[in-house]
C-alpha positions as a LaTeX table, in Angstrom:
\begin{tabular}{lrrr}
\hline
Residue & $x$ (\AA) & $y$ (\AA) & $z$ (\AA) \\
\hline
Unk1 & 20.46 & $-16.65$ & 14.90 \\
Unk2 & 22.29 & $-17.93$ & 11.53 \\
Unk3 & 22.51 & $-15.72$ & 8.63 \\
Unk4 & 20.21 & $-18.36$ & 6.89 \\
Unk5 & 17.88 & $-17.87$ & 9.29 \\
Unk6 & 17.66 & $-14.50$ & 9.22 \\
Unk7 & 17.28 & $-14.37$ & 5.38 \\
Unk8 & 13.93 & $-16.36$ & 6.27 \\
Unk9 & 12.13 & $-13.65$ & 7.99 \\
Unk10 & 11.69 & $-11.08$ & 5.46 \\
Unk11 & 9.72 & $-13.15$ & 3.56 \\
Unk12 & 7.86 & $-15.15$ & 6.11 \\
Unk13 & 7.04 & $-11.13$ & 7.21 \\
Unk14 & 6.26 & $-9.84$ & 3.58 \\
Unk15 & 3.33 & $-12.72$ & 3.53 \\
Unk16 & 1.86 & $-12.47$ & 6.64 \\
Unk17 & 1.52 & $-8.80$ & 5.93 \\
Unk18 & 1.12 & $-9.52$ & 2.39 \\
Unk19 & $-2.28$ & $-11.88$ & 3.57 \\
Unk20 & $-3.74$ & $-8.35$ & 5.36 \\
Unk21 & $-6.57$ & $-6.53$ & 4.06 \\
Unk22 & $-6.47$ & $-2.70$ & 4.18 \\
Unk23 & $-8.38$ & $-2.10$ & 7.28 \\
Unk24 & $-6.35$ & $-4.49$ & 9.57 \\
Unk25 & $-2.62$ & $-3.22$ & 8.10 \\
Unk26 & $-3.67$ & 0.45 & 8.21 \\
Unk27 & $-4.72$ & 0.49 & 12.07 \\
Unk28 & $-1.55$ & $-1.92$ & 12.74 \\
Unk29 & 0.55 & 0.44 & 11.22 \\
Unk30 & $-1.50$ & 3.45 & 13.31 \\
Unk31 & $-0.41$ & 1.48 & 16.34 \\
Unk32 & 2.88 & 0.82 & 15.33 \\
Unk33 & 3.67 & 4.80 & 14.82 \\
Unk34 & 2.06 & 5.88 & 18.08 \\
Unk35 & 4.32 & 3.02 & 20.34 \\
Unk36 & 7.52 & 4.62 & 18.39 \\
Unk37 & 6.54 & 7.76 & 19.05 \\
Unk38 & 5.89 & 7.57 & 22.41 \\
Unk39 & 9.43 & 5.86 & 23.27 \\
Unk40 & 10.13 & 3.39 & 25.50 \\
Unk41 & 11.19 & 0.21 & 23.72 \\
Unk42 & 14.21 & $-1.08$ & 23.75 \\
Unk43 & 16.60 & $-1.03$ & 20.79 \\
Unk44 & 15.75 & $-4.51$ & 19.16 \\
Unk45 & 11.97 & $-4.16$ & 19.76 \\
Unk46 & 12.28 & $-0.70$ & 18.04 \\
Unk47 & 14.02 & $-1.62$ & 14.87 \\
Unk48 & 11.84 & $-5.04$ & 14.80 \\
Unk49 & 8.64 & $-2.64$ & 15.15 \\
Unk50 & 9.71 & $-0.35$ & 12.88 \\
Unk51 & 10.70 & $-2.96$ & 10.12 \\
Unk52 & 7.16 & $-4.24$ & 10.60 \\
Unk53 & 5.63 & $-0.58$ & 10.34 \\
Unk54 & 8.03 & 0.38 & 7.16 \\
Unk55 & 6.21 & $-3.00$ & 5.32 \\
Unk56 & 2.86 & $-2.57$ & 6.57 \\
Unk57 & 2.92 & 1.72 & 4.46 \\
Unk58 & 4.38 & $-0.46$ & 1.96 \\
Unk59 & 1.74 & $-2.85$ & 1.85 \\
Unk60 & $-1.03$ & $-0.18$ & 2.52 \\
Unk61 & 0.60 & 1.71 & $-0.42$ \\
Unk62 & $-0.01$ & $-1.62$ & $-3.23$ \\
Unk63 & $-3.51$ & $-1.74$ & $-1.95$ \\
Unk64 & $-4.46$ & 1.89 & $-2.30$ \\
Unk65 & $-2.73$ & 2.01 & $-5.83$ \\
Unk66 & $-4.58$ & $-1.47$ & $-6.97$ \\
Unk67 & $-8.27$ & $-0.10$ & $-5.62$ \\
Unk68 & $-7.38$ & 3.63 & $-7.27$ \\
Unk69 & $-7.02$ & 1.68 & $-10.71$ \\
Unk70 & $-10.06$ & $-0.09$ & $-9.75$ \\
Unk71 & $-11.98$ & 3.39 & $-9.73$ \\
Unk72 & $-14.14$ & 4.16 & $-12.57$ \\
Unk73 & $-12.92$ & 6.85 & $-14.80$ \\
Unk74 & $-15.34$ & 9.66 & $-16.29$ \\
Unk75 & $-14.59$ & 10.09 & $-19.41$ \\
Unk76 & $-16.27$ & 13.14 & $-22.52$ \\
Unk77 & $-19.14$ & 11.40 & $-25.04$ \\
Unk78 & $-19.72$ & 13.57 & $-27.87$ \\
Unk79 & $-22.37$ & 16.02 & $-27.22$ \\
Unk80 & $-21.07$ & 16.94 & $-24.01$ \\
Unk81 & $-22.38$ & 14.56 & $-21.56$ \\
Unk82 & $-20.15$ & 11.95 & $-19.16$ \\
Unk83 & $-19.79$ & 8.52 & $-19.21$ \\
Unk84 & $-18.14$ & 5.80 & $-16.74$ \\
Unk85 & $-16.07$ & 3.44 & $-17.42$ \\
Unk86 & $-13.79$ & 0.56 & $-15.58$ \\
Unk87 & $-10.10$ & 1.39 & $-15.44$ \\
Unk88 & $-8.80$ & $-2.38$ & $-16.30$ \\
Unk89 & $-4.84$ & $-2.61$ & $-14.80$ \\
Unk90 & $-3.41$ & $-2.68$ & $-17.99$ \\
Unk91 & $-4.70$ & 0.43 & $-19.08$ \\
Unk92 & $-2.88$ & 2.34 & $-15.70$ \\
Unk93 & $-0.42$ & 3.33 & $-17.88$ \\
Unk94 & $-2.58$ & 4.94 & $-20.58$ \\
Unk95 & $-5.14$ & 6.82 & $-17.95$ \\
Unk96 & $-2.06$ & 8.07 & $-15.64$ \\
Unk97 & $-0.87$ & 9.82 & $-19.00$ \\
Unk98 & $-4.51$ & 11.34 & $-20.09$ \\
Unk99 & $-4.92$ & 13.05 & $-16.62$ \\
Unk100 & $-1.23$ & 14.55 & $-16.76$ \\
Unk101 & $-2.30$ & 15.76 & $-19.85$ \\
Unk102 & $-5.60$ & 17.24 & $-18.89$ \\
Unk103 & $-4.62$ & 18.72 & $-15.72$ \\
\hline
\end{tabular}
């Protein structure tokens, strides 16, 4: 295999994983942790598997962080009671730095 060739599959590997929803990555990447444990593969298989498995938690990781800014935050209204509102992406930064605060 050429070095351009392998500087190809990466990528063509980031977007097929990349295409995954959260249910099919997560029990692909369950799979791919119980064949490494249990042994057996030979070398290349292993460090192809494992490359897989080390983008699939990476991939698993974007979508839980998207959906968790996707969660509806509680926030105080005067008089005591609670309110909900939609956590919009480019306030993460803003609502990260309130909870610090009020844990």
């Amino acid at each position: 295999m050429t070095t351009e060739a392998k500087g190809t599959l990466p990528t063509a590997l980031d977007d097929e994983i990349a295409a995954l929803p959260f249910d099919a990555a997560f029990a692909e990447l369950r799979t791919a942790i119980e064949e490494l444990e249990a042994g057996g593969l030979p070398l290349e298989a292993t460090i192809l598997r494992t490359e897989r498995a080390v983008a699939l938690q990476r991939h698993c990781e974007r979508l839980l962080s998207d959906a968790e800014l996707r969660v509806r935050q509680l926030t105080a209204r005067p008089g005591g009671g609670l309110e909900t509102r939609d956590v919009g992406v480019d306030e993460a930064g803003g609502v990260s730095n309130a909870s610090d605060r009020e844990a």
